[in-house]
KEZADO-537225 format. One record per residue (C-alpha): residue in one letter; z, y, x negated. Coordinates in Angstrom, 3 decimals, decimal comma, padded with zeros to 6 digits. Layout:
<lolums>
+---+----------+----------+----------+
: r :        z :        y :        x :
+---+----------+----------+----------+
: A :        Z :        Y :        X :
...
+---+----------+----------+----------+
</lolums>
This chain:
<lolums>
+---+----------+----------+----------+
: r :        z :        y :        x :
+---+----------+----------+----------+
: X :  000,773 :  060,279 :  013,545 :
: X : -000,419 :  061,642 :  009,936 :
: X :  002,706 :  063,835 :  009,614 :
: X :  005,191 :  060,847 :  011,034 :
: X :  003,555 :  058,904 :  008,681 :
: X :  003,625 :  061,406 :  005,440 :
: X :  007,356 :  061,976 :  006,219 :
: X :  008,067 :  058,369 :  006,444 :
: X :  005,974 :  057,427 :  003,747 :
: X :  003,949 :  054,359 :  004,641 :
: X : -000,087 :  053,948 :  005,936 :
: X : -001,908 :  054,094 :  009,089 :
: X : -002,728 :  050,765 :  010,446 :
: X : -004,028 :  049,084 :  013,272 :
: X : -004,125 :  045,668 :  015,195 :
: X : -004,899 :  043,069 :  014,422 :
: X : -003,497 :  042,842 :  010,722 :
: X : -001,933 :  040,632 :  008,243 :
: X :  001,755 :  040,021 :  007,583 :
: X :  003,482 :  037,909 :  005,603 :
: X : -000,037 :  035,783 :  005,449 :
: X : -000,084 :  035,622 :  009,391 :
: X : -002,750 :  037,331 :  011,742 :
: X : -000,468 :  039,772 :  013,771 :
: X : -001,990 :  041,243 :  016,994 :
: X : -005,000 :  038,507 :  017,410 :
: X : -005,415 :  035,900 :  019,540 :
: X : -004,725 :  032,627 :  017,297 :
: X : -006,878 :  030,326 :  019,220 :
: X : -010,030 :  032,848 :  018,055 :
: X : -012,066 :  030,859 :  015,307 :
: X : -011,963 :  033,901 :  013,088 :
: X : -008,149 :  033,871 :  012,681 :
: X : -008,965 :  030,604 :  010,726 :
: X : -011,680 :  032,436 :  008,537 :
: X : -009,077 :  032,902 :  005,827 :
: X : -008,135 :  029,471 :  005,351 :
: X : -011,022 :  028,150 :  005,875 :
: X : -012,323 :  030,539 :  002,893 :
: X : -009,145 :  028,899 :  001,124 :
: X : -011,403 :  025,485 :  001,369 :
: X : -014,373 :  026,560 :  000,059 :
: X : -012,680 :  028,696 : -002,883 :
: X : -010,641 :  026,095 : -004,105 :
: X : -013,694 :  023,342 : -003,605 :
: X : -016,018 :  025,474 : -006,032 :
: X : -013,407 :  025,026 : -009,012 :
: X : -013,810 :  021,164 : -008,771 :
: X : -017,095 :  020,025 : -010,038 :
: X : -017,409 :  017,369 : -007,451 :
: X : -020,238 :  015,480 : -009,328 :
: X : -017,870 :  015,005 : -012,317 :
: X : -015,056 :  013,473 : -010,174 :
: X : -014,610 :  009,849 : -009,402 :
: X : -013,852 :  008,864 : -005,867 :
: X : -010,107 :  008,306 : -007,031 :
: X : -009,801 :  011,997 : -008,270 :
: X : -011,297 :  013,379 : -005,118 :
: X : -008,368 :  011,052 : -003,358 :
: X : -005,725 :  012,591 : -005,432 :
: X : -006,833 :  016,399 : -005,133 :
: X : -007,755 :  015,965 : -001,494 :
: X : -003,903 :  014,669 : -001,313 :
: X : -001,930 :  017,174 : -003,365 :
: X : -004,160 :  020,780 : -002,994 :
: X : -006,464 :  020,630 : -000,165 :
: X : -004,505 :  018,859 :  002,740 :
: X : -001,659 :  021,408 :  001,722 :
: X : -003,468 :  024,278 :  002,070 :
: X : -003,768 :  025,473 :  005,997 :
: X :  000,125 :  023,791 :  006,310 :
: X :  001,208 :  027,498 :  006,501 :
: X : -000,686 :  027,967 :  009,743 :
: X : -000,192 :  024,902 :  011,022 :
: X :  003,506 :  025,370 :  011,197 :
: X :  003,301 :  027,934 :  013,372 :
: X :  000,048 :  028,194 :  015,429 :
: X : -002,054 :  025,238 :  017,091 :
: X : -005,135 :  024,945 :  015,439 :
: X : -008,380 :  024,952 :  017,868 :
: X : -010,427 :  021,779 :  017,585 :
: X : -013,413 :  023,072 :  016,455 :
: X : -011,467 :  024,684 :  013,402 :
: X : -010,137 :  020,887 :  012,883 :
: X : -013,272 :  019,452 :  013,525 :
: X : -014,466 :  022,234 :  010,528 :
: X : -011,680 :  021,390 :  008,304 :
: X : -011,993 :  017,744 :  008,398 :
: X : -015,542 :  017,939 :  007,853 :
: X : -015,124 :  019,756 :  004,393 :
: X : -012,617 :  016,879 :  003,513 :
: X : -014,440 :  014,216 :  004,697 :
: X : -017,594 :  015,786 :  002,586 :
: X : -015,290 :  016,254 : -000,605 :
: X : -014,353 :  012,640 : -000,449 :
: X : -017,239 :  011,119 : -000,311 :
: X : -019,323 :  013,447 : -002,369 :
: X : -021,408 :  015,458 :  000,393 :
: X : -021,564 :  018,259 :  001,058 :
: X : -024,241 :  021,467 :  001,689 :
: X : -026,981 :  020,449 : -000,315 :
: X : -026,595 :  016,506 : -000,244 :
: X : -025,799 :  014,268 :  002,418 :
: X : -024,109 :  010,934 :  001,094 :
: X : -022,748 :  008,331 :  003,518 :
: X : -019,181 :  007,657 :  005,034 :
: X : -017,967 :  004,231 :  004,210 :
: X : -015,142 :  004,556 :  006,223 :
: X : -014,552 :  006,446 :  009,884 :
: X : -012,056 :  009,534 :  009,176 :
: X : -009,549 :  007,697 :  011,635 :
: X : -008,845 :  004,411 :  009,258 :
: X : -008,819 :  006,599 :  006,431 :
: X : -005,770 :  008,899 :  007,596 :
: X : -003,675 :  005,893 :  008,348 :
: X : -001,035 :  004,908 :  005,991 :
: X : -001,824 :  002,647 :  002,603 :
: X :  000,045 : -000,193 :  004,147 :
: X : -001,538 :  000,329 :  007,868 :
: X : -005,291 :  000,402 :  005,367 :
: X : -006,314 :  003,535 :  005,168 :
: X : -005,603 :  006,531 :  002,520 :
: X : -002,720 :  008,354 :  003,351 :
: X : -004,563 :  011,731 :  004,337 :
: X : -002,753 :  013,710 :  007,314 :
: X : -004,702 :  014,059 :  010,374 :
: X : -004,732 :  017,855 :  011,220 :
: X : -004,157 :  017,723 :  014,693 :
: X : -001,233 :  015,168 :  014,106 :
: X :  000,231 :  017,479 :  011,342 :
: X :  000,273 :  020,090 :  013,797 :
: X :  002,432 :  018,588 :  016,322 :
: X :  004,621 :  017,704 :  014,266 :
: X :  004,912 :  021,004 :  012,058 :
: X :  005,417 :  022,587 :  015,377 :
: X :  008,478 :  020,194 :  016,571 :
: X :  010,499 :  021,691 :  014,237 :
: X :  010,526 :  024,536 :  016,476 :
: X :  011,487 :  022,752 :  019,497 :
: X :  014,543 :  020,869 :  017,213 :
: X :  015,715 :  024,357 :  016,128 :
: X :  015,708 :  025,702 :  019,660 :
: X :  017,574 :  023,147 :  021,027 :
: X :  020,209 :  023,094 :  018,019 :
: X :  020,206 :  026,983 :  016,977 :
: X :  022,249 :  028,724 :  019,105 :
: X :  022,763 :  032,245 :  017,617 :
: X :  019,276 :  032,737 :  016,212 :
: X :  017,838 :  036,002 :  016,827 :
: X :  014,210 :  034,692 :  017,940 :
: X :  015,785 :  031,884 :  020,103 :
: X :  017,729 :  034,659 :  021,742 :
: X :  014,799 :  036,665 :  022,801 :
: X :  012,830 :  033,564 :  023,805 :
: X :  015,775 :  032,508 :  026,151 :
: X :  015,963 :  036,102 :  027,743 :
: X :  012,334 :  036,521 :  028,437 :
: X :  011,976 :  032,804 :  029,942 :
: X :  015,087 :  031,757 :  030,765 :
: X :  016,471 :  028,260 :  030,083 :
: X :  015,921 :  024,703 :  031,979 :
: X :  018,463 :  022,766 :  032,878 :
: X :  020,829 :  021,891 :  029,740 :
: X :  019,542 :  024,532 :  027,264 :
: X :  017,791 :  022,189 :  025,355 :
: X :  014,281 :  024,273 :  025,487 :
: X :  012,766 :  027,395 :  027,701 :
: X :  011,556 :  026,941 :  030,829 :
: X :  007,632 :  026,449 :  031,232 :
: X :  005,896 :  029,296 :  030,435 :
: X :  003,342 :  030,722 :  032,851 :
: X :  002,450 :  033,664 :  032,555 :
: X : -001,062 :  034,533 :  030,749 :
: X : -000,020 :  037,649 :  028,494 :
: X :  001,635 :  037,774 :  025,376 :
: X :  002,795 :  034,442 :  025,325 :
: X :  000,243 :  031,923 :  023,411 :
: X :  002,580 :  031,328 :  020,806 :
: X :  005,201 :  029,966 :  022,503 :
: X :  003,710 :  029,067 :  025,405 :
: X :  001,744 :  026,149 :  022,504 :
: X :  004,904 :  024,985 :  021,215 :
: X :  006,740 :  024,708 :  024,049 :
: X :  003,941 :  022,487 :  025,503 :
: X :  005,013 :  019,737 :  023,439 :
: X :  008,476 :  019,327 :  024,678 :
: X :  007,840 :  016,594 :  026,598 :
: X :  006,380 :  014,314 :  024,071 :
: X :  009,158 :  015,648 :  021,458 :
: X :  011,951 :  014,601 :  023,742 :
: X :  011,176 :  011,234 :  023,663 :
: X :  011,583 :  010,810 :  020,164 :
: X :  015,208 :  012,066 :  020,486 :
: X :  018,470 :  011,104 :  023,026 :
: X :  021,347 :  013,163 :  023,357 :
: X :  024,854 :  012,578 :  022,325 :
: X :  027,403 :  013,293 :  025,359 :
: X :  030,438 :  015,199 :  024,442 :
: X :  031,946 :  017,359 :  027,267 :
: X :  028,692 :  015,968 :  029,331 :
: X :  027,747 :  019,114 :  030,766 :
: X :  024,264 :  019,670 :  029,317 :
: X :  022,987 :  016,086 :  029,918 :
: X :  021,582 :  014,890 :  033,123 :
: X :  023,505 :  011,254 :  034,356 :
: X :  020,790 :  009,712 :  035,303 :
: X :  017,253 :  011,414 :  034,096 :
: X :  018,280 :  011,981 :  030,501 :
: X :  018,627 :  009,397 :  027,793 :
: X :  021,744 :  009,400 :  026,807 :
: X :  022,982 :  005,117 :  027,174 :
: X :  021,105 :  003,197 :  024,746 :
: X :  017,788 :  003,390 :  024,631 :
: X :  016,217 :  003,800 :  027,932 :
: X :  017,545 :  006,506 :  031,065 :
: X :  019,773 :  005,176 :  033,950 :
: X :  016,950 :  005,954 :  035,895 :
: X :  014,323 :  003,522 :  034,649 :
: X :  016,686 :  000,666 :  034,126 :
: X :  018,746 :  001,234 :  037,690 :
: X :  015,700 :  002,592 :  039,792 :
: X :  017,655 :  000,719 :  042,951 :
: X :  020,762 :  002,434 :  042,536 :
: X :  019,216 :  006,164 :  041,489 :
: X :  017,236 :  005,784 :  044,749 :
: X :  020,567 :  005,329 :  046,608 :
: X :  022,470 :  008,141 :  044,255 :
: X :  024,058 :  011,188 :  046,186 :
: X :  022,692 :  013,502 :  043,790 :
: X :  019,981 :  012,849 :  041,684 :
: X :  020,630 :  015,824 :  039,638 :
: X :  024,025 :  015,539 :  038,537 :
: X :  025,183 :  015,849 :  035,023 :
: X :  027,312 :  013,173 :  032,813 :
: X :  030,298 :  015,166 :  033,420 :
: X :  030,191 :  014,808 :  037,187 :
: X :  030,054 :  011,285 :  037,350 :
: X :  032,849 :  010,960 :  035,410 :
: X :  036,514 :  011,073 :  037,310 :
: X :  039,847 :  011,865 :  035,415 :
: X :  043,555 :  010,386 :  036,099 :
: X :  046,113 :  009,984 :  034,239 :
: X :  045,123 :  007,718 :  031,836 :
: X :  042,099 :  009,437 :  030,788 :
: X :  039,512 :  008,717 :  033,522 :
: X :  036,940 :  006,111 :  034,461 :
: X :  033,204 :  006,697 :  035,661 :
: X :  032,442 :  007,189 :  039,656 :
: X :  028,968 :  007,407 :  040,735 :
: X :  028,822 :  008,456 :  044,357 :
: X :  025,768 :  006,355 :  046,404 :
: X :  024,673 :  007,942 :  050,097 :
: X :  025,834 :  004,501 :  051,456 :
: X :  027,655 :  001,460 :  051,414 :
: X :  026,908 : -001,348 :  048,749 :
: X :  024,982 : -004,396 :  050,204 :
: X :  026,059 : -007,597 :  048,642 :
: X :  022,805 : -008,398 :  046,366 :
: X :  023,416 : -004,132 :  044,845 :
: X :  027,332 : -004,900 :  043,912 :
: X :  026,158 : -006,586 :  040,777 :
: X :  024,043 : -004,311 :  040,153 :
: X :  026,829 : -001,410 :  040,126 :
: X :  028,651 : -003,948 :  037,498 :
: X :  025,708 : -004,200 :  035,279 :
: X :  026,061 : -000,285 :  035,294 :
: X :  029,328 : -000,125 :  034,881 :
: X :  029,301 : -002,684 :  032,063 :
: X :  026,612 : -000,396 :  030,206 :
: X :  028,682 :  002,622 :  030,735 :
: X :  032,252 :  001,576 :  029,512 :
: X :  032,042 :  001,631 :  025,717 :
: X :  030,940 :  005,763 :  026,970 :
: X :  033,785 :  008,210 :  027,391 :
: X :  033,591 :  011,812 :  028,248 :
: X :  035,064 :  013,760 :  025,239 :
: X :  036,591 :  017,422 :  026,548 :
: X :  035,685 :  020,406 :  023,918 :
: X :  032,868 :  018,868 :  022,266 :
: X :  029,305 :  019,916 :  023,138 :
: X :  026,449 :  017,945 :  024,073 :
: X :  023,819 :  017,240 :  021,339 :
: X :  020,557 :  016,238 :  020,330 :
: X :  019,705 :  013,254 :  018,157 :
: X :  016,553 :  012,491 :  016,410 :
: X :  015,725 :  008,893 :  017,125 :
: X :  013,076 :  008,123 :  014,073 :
: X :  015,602 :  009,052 :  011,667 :
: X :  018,472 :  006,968 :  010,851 :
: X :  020,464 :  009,563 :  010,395 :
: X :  019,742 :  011,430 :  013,521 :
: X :  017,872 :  015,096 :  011,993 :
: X :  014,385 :  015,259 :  012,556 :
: X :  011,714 :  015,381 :  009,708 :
: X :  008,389 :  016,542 :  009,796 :
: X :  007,701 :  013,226 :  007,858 :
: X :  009,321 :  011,205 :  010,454 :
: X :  007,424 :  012,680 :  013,697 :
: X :  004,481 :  012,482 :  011,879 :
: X :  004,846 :  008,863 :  011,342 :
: X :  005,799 :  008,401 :  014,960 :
: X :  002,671 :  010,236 :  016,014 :
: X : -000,052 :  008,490 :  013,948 :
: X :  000,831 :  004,517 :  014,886 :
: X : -001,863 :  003,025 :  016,080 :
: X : -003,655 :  000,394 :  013,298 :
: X : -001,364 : -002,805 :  012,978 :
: X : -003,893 : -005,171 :  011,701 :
: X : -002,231 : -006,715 :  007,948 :
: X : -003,670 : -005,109 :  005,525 :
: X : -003,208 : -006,019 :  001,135 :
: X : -001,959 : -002,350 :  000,328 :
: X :  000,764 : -003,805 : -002,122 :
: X : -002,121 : -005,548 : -004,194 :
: X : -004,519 : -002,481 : -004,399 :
: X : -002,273 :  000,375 : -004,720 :
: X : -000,268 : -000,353 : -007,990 :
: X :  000,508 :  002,594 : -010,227 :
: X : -000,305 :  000,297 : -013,171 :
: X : -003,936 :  000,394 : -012,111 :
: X : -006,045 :  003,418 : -012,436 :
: X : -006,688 :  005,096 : -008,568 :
: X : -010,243 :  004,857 : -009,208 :
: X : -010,316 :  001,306 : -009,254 :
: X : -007,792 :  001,352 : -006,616 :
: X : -009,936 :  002,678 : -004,447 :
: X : -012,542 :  000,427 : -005,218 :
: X : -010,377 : -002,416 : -004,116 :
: X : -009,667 : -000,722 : -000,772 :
: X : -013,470 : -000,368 : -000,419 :
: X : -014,102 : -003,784 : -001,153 :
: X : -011,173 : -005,179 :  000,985 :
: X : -012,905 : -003,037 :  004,026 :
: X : -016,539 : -004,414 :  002,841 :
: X : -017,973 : -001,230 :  002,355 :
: X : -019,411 : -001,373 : -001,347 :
: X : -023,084 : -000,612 : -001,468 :
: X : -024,477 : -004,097 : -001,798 :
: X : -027,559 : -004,845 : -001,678 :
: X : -027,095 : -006,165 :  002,744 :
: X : -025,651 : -002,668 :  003,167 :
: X : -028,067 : -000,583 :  001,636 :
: X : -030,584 : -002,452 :  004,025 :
: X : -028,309 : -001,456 :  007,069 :
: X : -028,465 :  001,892 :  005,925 :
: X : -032,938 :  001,729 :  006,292 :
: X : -033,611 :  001,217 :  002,835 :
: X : -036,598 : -001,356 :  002,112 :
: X : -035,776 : -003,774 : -000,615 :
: X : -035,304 : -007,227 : -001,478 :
: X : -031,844 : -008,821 : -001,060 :
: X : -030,901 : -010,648 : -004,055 :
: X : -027,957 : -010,636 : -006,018 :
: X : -028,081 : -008,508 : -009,319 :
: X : -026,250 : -010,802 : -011,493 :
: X : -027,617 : -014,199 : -010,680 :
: X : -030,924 : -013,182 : -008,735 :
: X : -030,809 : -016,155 : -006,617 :
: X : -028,308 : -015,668 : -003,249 :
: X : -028,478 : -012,941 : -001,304 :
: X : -025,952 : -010,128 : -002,722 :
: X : -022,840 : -009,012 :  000,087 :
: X : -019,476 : -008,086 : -001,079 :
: X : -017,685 : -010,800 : -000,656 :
: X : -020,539 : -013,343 : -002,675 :
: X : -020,575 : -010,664 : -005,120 :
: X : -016,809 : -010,046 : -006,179 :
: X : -015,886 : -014,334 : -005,312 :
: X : -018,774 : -016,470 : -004,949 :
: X : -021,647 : -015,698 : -007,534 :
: X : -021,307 : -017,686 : -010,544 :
: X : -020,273 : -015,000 : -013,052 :
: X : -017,370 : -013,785 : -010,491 :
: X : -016,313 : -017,658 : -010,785 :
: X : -016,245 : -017,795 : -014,020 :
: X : -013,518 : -014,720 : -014,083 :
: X : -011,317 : -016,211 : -011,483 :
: X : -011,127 : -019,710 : -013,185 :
: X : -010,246 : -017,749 : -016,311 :
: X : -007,207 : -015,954 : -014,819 :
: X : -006,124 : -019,590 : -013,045 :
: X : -006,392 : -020,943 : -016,465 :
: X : -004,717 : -018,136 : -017,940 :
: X : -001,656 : -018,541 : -015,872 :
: X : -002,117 : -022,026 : -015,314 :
: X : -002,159 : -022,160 : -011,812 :
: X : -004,338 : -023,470 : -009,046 :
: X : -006,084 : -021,378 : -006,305 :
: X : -008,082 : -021,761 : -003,334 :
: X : -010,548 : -018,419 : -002,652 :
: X : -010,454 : -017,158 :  001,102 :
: X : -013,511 : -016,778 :  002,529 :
: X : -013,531 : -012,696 :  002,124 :
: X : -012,375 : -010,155 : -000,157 :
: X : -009,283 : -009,052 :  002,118 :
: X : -008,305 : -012,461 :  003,040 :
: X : -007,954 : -013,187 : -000,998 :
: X : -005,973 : -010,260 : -001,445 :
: X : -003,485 : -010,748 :  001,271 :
: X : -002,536 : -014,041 : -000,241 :
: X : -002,630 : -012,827 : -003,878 :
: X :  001,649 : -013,418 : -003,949 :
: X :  002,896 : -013,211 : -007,377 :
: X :  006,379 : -014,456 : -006,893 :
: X :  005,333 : -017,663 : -008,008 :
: X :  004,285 : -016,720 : -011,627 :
: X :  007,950 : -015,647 : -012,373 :
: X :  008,718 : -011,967 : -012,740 :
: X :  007,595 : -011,928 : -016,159 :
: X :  004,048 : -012,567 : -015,151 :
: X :  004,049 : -011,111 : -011,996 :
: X :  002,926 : -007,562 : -013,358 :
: X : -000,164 : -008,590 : -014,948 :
: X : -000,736 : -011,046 : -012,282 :
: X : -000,752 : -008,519 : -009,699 :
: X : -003,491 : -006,162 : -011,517 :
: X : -005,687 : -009,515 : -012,054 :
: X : -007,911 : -009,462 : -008,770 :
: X : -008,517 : -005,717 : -008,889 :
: X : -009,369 : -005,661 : -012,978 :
: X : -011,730 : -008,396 : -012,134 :
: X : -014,028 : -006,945 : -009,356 :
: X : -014,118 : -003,880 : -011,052 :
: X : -015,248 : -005,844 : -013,982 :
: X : -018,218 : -007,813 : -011,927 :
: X : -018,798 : -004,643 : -009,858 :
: X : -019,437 : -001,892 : -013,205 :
: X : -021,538 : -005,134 : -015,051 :
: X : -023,660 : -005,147 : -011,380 :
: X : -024,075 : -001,680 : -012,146 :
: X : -025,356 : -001,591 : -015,812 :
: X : -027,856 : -004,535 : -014,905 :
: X : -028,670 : -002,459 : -011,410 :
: X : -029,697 :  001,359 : -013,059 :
: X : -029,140 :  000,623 : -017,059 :
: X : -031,287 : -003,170 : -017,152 :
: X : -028,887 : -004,062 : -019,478 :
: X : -027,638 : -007,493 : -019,219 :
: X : -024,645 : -009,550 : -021,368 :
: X : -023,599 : -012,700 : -021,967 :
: X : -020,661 : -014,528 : -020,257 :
: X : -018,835 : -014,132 : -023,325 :
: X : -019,300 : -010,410 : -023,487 :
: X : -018,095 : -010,207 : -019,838 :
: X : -014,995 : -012,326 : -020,489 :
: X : -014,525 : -009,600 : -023,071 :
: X : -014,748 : -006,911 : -021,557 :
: X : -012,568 : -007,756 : -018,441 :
: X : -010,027 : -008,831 : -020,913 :
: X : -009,542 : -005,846 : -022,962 :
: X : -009,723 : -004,079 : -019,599 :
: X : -006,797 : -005,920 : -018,315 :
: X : -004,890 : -005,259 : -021,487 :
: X : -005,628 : -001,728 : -021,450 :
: X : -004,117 : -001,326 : -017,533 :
: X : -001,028 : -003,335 : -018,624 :
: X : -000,398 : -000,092 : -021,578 :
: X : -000,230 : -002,545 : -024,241 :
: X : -001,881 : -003,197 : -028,006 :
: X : -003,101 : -006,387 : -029,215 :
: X : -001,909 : -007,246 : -032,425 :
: X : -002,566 : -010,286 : -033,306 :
: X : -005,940 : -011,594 : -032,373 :
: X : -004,957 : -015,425 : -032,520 :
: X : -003,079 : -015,057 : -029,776 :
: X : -003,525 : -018,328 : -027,128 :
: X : -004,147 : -017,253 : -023,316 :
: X : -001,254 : -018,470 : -022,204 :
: X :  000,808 : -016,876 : -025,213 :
: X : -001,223 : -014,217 : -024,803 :
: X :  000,174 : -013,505 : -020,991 :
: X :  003,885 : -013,997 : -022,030 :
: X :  003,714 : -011,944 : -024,766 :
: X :  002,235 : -009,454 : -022,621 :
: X :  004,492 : -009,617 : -019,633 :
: X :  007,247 : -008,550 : -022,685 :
: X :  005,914 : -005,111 : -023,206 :
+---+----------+----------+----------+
</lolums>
C-alpha cells in the first residue's frame, strides 16, 4: 500500500473521512456525523455578543447566517431528531437570549414562530421541514434526468417502478441509507405534482393524476371497480382510427342504466385529452405556476398549518426598525412582560400599572387603555384628522389599522403610527420601571414625535410647522 501510494503520489487514508464537506464511509443517522455542524453553531454564536444584540438583530442573524448553516447537509442526508431537537434548541436560546449560563423565557412556542410573517410567526425554517424539501429535489431530478450518471446506477441497482418516475422501494439493510431516506418521501412528493400525458405510456389511466386535479380513480371509484384492468396505462385506453382516435375504456361487464351516465361524465372529462405520438410523458410541479419545482415552493406546501388572520402588513414595514417590529409582533401575540405575566411566570409582586399606578398593568391596558397611551392615540386621530374606535386588544387594533383611507400620501406615516406609539409607551414603562425616571405628557408627546419623524427618514425644518401641515409635508419626502 506504501509503495502504490509513493508511486501514485497521494496519502493513506481510512473510513470514515471527509470529502467535499460530507462524512464518507459513516453512517449519517450517527449523532457524531452532525458534530461538525453543530460545532459550526457554537463557533459562529461566540462572535455575536448576544447581550449587546436586540431581539430584532438576533431575528435578522438567526435568518441570514445561522438557519443557513447545516443547509449543506440537509440537502443531502435526513437529519436525526435529536440533532434537530439540538439545533433548534441553540436557535431558540439565541433568540431569546438563553443560553448555557442563563435561562430566559420563551414568549412564543418554536412552532408559531417558524410560520410565515403573514401566517404570525417569524419566518424561521423548521429543520425537519427544510429537509424534506431540500431532499425533493432529488426525487424531481430522478424523475426528469434521464442520462445522469448517479440516476443510472440508482436505476440498475434497484430497478424502476412502474413509469420510471422513481426506484423501486428499497429494502435491503446494507449500503443503502442514503437513498433508501430520500426515496421514502416519494409518496408525499408525488402529490404535489401530476403528470403531463404525451405518448401515455408512463402514466397509469386510472391511479395516476393526470385529468385535472384529482385521479380517475377517486372521482370514478364505480367504474374503476368495474375496469378490466386496473393497471393499464393512458395509452391503452386510448383507440386509434382514422381520424385520429377516441378513448375506450374496457369494463368486465355490461353498463346498467344508472352507470351509463356515469361513463358520459368520464368521457366528458376526458375529451379536451388527446394522446400525442412521439412525445414523452412528464412531470409537473403543481405549487408552481410554472410547473418546476422549488425548494421554496415545497417548503411552503409543507409548513401550512396556522390560518388564523394575523396584522403582518402593519408590523413588518421596512420603514420601521426590526426591533420595534418585533415588539409589535410580541405585543400583537400578548407576550410583553407586563406586570400579569411576570406573575404567571411565579414572581411575587403587586400588579399595578407603571405609568398611572392605579389599574392593573396587561398588554393590551398598557399599549390602549391607560391614560398616557390615550393621550398618544387621540394625538395621531387629531393629527390626521380622523376618527377611531380602539378594539378591545392589541391584535384586533392592528388588523383594522387600514390606511387606504388617509390617501396615499399619508398612508406611509400612517402605517408606522401604531407601532411608533407602543414602542413609545412601552420604552417610557421602562425608564419609570428600572431608571425611576418619570416625564411629563409633554415630554412624551415629544419624544414619540421626533421618533416618528426619525422612522419616516426625514428632517424638520421648520419648527412652526401645524400637525396637520406637519403630516403633508411629511408624506412629501
Amino acid at each position: 500500500m506504501e509503495t502504490l501510494a509513493s508511486v501514485l503520489g497521494c496519502k493513506i487514508g481510512s473510513l470514515p473521512t471527509t470529502y467535499l464537506g460530507l462524512p464518507l464511509g459513516a453512517p449519517y443517522k450517527s449523532t457524531r456525523v452532525w458534530d461538525a455542524v453543530e460545532e459550526r453553531f457554537r463557533k459562529r454564536l461566540s462572535l455575536w455578543k448576544r447581550q449587546y444584540l436586540s431581539k430584532g438583530g438576533r431575528l435578522t442573524l438567526l435568518q441570514s447566517t445561522l438557519s443557513s448553516l447545516p443547509t449543506y447537509f440537509l440537502s443531502l442526508f435526513v437529519i436525526p431528531k435529536r440533532v434537530c431537537a439540538r439545533l433548534e434548541k441553540i436557535q431558540r436560546d439565541f433568540l431569546w437570549g438563553g443560553g448555557a449560563l442563563e435561562n430566559k423565557p420563551h414568549l412564543v412556542s418554536w412552532k408559531v414562530i417558524c410560520a410565515t410573517k403573514n401566517d404570525g410567526g417569524l419566518g424561521i425554517r423548521k429543520l425537519a421541514t427544510f429537509n424534506k424539501a431540500l431532499l425533493g429535489k432529488w426525487l424531481w431530478r430522478f424523475a426528469n434526468e434521464n442520462d445522469s450518471l448517479w440516476k443510472q446506477i440508482i436505476s440498475s441497482k434497484y430497478s424502476l417502478q412502474d413509469g420510471g418516475w422513481c426506484s423501486k422501494v428499497v429494502r435491503d439493510r446494507y449500503g443503502v441509507g442514503v437513498w433508501k431516506a430520500i426515496r421514502n418521501g416519494w409518496e408525499n412528493f408525488q402529490s404535489h405534482s401530476r403528470f403531463i400525458v404525451g405518448d401515455g405510456t408512463r402514466v397509469k389511466f386510472w391511479k395516476d393524476l393526470w385529468c385535472e386535479n384529482h385521479s380517475l380513480e377517486e372521482v370514478f371509484l364505480t367504474l374503476f371497480n368495474l375496469s378490466i384492468n386496473k393497471e393499464n396505462w393512458v395509452a391503452e385506453a386510448w383507440e386509434e382510427d382514422g381520424v385520429g382516435g377516441s378513448w375506450g375504456p374496457r369494463f368486465s361487464r355490461h353498463l346498467n342504466d344508472w352507470e351509463v351516465g356515469e361513463v358520459e361524465s368520464l368521457l366528458g372529462k376526458l375529451l379536451p385529452m388527446t394522446i400525442r405520438r412521439g412525445v414523452d410523458d412528464s412531470l409537473q410541479w403543481k405549487v408552481n405556476k410554472n410547473g418546476t419545482f422549488s425548494v421554496k415552493s415545497f417548503y411552503s406546501s409543507l409548513s401550512r398549518g396556522i390560518n388564523s388572520p394575523f396584522p403582518a402588513s402593519s408590523i413588518w414595514t421596512h420603514w420601521v426598525p426590526i426591533r420595534a417590529s418585533f415588539f409589535g409582533w410580541e405585543a400583537a401575540w400578548n407576550r410583553l412582560l407586563t406586570t400579569d405575566r411576570l406573575k404567571r411566570f411565579g414572581w411575587s409582586i403587586p400588579n399595578r400599572c407603571f405609568l398611572r399606578k392605579i389599574e392593573e398593568e396587561s398588554t393590551d391596558h398598557l399599549l390602549l387603555f391607560c391614560e398616557k397611551a390615550r393621550m398618544l392615540w387621540l394625538l395621531i386621530f387629531s393629527l390626521f384628522g380622523v376618527q377611531w374606535v380602539m378594539h378591545s386588544s392589541v391584535k384586533r387594533n392592528l388588523l383594522g389599522w387600514h390606511g387606504t383611507f388617509v390617501g396615499k400620501k399619508r398612508e406611509k406615516a400612517w402605517r408606522a403610527a401604531p407601532i411608533c406609539l407602543m414602542w413609545t409607551i412601552w420604552k417610557e414603562r421602562n425608564r419609570r420601571t428600572f431608571e425611576d425616571i418619570e416625564r411629563n405628557d409633554q415630554n412624551i408627546k415629544s419624544i414619540f414625535l421626533y421618533t416618528f419623524v426619525n422612522w419616516a427618514r426625514v428632517d424638520i425644518k421648520d419648527h412652526t410647522l401645524s400637525l396637520i401641515d406637519f403630516v403633508d409635508w411629511l408624506a412629501t419626502k
